[in-house]
C-alpha positions as CSV (number, residue, x, y, z in Angstrom):
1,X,51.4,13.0,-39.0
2,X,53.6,12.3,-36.3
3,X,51.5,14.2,-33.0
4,X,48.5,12.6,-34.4
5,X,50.4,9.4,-33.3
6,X,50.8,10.4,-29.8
7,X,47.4,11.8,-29.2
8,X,46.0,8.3,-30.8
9,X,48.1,6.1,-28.2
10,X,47.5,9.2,-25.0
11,X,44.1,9.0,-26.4
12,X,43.8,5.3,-25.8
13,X,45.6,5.5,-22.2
14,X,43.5,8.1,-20.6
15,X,39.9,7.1,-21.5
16,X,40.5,4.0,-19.4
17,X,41.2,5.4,-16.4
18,X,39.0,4.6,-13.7
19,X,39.6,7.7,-11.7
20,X,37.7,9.8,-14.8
21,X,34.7,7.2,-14.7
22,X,34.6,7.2,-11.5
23,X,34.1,11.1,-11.0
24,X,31.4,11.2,-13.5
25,X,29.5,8.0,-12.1
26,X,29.7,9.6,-8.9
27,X,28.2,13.0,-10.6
28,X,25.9,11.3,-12.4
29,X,24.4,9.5,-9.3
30,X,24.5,12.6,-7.2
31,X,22.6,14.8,-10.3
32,X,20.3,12.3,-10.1
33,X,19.4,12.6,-6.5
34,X,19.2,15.9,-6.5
35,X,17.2,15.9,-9.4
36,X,14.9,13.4,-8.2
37,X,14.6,15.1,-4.7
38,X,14.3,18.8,-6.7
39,X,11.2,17.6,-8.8
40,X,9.2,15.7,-5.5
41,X,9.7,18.9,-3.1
42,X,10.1,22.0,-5.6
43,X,6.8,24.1,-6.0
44,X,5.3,24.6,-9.3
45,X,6.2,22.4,-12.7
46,X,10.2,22.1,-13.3
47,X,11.7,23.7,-16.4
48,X,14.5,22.9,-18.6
49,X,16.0,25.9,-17.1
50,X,15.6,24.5,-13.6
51,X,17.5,21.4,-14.9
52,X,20.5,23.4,-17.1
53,X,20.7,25.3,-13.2
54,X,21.1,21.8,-11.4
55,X,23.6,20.8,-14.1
56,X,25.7,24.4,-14.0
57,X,25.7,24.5,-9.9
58,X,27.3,20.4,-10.3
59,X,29.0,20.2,-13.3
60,X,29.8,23.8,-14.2
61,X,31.1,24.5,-11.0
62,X,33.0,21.5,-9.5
63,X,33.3,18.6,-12.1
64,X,34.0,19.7,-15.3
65,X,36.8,22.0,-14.2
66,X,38.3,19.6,-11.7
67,X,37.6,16.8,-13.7
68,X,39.6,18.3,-16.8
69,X,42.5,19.2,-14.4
70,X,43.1,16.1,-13.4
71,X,42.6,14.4,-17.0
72,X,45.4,17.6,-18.2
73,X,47.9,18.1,-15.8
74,X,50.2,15.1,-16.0
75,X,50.0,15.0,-19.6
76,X,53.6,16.3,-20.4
77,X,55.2,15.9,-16.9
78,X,54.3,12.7,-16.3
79,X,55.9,11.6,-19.1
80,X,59.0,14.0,-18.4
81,X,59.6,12.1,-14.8
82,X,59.3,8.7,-15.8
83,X,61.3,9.1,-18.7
84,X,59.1,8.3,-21.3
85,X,59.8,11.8,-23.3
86,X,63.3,9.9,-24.8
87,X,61.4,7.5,-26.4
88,X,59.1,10.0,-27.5
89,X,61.9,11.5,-29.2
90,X,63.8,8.8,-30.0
91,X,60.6,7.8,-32.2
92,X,61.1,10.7,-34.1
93,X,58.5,12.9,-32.7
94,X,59.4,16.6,-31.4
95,X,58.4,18.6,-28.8
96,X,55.4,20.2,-31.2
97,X,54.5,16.8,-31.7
98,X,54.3,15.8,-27.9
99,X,52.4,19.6,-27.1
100,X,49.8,19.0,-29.9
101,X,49.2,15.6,-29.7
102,X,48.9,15.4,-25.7
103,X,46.7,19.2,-25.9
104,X,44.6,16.9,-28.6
105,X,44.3,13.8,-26.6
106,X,43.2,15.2,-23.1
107,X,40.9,17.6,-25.2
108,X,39.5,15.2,-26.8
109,X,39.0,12.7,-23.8
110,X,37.6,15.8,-21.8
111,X,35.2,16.4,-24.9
112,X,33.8,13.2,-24.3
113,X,33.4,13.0,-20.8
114,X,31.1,16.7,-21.0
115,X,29.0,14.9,-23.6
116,X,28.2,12.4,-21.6
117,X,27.5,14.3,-18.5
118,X,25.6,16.7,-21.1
119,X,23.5,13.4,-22.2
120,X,22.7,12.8,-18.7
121,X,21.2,16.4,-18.6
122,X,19.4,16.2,-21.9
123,X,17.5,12.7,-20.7
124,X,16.4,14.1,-16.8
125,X,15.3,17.6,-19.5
126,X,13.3,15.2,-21.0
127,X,11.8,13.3,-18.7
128,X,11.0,16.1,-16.5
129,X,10.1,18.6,-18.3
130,X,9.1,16.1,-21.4
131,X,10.6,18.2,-24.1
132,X,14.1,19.0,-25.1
133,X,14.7,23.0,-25.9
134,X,16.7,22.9,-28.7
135,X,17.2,27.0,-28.7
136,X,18.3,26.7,-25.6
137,X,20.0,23.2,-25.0
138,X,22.1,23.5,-27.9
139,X,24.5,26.8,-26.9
140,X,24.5,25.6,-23.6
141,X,26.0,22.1,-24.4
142,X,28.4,24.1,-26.8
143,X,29.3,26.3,-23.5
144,X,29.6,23.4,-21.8
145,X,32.1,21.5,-24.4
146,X,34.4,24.5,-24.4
147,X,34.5,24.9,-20.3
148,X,35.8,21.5,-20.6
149,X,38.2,22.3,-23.5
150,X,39.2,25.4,-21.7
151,X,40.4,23.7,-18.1
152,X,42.1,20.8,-19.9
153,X,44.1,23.6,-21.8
154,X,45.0,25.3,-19.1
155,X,45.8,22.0,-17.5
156,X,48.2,20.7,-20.4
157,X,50.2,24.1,-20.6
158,X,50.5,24.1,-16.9
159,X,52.0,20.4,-17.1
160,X,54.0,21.7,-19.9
161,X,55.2,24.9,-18.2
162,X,56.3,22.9,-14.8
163,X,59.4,20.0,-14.3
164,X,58.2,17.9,-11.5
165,X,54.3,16.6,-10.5
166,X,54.2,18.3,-7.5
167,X,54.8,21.6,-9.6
168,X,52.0,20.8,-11.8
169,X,49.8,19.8,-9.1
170,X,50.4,22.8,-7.6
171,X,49.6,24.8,-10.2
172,X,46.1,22.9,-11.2
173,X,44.9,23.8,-7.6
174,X,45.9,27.0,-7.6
175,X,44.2,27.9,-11.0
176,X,41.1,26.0,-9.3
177,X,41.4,28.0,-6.1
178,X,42.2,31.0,-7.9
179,X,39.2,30.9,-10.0
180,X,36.5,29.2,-8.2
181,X,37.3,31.3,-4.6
182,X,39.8,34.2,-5.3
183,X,39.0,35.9,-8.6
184,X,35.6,37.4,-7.8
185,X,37.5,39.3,-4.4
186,X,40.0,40.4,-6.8
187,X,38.3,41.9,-9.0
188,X,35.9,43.6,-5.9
189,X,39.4,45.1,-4.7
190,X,40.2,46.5,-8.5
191,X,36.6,48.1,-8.3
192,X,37.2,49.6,-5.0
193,X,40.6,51.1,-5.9
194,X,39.5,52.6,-9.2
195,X,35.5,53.9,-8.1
196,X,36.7,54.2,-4.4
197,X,33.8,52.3,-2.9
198,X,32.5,48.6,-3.8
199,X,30.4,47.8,-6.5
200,X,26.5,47.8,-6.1
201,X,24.0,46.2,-7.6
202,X,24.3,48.8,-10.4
203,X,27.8,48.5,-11.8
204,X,29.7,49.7,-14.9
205,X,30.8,47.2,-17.6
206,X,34.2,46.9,-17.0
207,X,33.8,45.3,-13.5
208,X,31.9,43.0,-14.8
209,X,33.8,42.3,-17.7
210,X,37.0,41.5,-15.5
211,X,35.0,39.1,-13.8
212,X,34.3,37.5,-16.9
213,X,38.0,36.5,-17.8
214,X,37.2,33.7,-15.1
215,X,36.3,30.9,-17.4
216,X,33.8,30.1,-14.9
217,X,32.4,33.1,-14.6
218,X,32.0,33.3,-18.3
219,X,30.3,29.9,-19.1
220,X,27.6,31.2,-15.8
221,X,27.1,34.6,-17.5
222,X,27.0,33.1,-20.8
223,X,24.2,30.4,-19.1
224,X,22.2,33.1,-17.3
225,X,22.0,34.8,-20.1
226,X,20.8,32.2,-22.1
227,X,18.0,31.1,-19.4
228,X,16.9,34.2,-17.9
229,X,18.4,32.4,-14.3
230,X,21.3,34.0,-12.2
231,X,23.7,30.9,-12.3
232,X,25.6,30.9,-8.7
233,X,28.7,30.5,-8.4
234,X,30.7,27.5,-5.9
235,X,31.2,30.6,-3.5
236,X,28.8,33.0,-3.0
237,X,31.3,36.4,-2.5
238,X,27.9,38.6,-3.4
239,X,27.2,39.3,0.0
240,X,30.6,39.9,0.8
241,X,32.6,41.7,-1.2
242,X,29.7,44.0,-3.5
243,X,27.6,47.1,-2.0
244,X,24.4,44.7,-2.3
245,X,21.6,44.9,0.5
246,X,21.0,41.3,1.6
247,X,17.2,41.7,0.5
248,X,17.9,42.8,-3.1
249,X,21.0,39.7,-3.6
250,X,18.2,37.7,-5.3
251,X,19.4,35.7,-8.3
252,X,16.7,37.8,-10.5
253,X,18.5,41.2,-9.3
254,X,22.0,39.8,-10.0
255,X,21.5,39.1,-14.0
256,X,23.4,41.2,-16.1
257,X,20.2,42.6,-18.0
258,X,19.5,44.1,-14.5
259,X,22.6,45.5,-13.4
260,X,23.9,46.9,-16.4
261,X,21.9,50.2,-17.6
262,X,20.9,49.9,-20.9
263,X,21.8,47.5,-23.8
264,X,24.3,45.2,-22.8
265,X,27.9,46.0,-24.7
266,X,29.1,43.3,-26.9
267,X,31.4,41.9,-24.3
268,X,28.9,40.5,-22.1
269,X,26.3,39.0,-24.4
270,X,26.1,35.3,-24.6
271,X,28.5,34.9,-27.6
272,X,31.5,36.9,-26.2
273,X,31.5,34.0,-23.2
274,X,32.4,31.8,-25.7
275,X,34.9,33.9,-26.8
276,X,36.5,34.2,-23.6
277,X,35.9,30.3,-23.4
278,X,38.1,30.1,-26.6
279,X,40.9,31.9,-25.5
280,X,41.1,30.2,-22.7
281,X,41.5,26.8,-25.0
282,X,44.6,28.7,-26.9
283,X,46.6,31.0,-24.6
284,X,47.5,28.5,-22.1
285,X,48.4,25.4,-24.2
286,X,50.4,28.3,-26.1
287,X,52.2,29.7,-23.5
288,X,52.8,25.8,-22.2
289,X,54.4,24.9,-26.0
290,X,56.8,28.2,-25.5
291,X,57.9,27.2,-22.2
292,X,58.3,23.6,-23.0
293,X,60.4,24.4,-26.3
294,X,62.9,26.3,-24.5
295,X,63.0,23.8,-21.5
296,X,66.2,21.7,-20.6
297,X,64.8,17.8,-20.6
298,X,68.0,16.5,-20.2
């Protein structure tokens, strides 16, 4: 099939880049420091909940996501400035062809760099802790694999909604910014305007439901959940922009199970994370496709 073509050859082009290796030696050197320096002054015997923590505050929250940006957002307009999308065409391939087979590539080059990463995790799990969680380990690499997925989509539509590199630049680290900084004060002013004060540590669904359309707020609910640890985000807004006295903003308080009365509703299990993961690996190529098929390349 004729995308399967151009992901092969993009495929081939963007695992060698020594920018992507680069970011995850660097990662991999710094998780190991911290690790290292995490067992020798930490209190008590490490778990492999400690460890998926270390992973989530690193990878989770700066190198996966930025990573996958950078891997997705010159996919399509790269190609579109330099030219390269009339040979594309001229090789008979269409503009479904280019979409698919570029979403596919970075995807799967993404894919490949969370495994790794994840590896890393599953070896210090092992030789700190000595055994390797499967019940545990396994949903969280799956998490993990579609947080990647999910950025790299988002990437690829943005490169396919936008006409010159500084546009898709632009719109990588905004989506960044806007999720890793913005979206959590957002949706505190949405509570605020709806309840008519700011959310406390007790807070209905909803509120935190909104929060979880962040992709990254839905792989660190999905993770807390999963280990019984509050996963922090980059920016701690907490303290900021909820109703929370500074005593009771423990990560133990701040789990769902605690701040949610009763059972938790299906939208903020584990599960529904991925879900939100998922659409976030659709919509955006999707949108990207539309926009692209309807764009004048000439």
């Amino acid at each position: 099939m004729s995308w399967q073509l151009v992901a092969r050859k993009d495929f081939e082009d963007t695992v060698r880049s020594k920018m992507i290796w680069s970011i995850v030696a660097v990662f991999v050197l710094l998780m190991g420091i911290v690790g290292v320096g995490t067992t020798a002054g930490g209190s008590g015997d490490p778990t492999a909940s400690d460890v998926i923590g270390l992973f989530v505050s690193l990878a989770g929250n700066l190198l996966i996501p930025v990573t996958a940006l950078v891997v997705g957002y010159m996919a399509i307009v790269g190609e579109r400035q330099s030219g390269s999308l009339r040979v594309l065409f001229g090789l008979s391939h269409s503009r479904r062809d280019v979409v698919a087979g570029k979403y596919a590539s970075r995807i799967s080059v993404m894919v490949l760099v969370a495994l790794v990463t994840l590896t890393v995790a599953g070896v210090m799990i092992l030789g700190i802790v000595g055994s390797l969680p499967l019940g545990t380990f396994g949903p969280f690499l799956a998490l993990t694999v579609l947080l990647a997925a999910a950025f790299t989509a988002l990437a690829v539509g943005v490169s396919a909604m936008t006409d010159t590199r500084m546009q898709a630049m632009g719109g990588a680290i905004g989506s960044y910014v806007g999720f890793a900084l913005l979206w959590h004060p957002f949706v505190a002013g949405v509570h605020y305007l709806v309840e008519g004060e700011l959310a406390g540590l007790d807070a209905p669904g909803w509120y935190f439901l909104l929060l979880r359309l962040d992709p990254m707020a839905a792989y660190r609910q999905s993770i807390s959940l999963l280990t019984e640890q509050y996963q922090w985000p980059l920016i701690g807004w907490t303290n900021i922009v909820e109703d929370i006295p500074a005593e009771q903003a423990a990560g133990e308080n701040l789990l769902l199970t605690n701040r949610v009365a009763g059972d938790l509703p299906f939208y903020l299990t584990e599960w529904f994370g991925a879900v939100v993961l998922l659409a976030w690996v659709v919509v955006p190529a999707a949108l990207g496709y539309w926009r692209f098929q309807r764009a004048d390349l000439n």
